[in-house]
N, C-alpha and C positions, 0 to 999 in steps of 0.2 A: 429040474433043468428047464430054461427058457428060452426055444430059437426063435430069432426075430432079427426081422431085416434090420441092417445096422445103419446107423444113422449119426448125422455131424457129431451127437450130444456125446457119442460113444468113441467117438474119434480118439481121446487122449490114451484110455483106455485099448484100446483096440491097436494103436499104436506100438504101445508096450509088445503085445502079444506077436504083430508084426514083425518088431524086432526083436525077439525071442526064437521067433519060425529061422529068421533069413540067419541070425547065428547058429542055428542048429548048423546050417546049409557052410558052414565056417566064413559066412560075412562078418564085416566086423558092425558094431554096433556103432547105430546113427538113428536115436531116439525121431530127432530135427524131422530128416529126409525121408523115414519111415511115414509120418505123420501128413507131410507134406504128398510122397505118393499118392498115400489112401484118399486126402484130400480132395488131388485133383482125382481121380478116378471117379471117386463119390458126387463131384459135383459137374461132373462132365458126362455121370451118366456109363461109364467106358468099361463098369463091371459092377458083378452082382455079388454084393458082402451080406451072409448073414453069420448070427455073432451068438454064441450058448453063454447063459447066465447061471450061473451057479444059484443055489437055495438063499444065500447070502446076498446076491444081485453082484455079485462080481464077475465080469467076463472071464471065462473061462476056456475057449475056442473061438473057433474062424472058418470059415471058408469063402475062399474067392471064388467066383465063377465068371467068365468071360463069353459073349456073342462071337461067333462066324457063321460063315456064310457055306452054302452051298449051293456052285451055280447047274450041275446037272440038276439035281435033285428038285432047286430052286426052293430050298430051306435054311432056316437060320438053326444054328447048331448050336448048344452050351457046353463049353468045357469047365470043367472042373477042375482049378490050376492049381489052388493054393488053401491046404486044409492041416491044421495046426489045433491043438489040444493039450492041454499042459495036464 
């Protein structure tokens, strides 16, 4: 097994497993919109994807993580939003 930050090249890929997560969740399937999310996410910066490779080099899982903020504390926080494994 290989994790590593995910990257555009991984996108088609990583899509798939997207849309695999959000039908669990009883979405219906939208290869399209899946890909286009993670897209802009990925290139806007707006969250942190890393991606596990199977021995074969096929994706095999996910996880989203997402920035906020904390203004007592005056920290940025990560949330762990979106973690998927087949």
């Amino acid at each position: 097994m290989n994790i590593q930050a995910a990257e555009l090249r991984h996108l088609p890929e990583l899509a798939g497993l997207f849309d695999a997560y959000r039908q669990f969740y009883e979405m219906p399937p939208d290869l399209k919109a899946c890909e286009a999310y993670l897209r802009d996410r990925m290139e806007a910066k707006e969250s942190i994807i890393f991606v596990s490779e199977n021995a074969n080099g096929q994706l095999d899982g996910f996880v989203q993580l997402y920035h906020s903020f904390c203004s007592v504390e005056m920290i940025v926080l990560t949330t762990l939003y979106d973690l998927y494994v087949l």
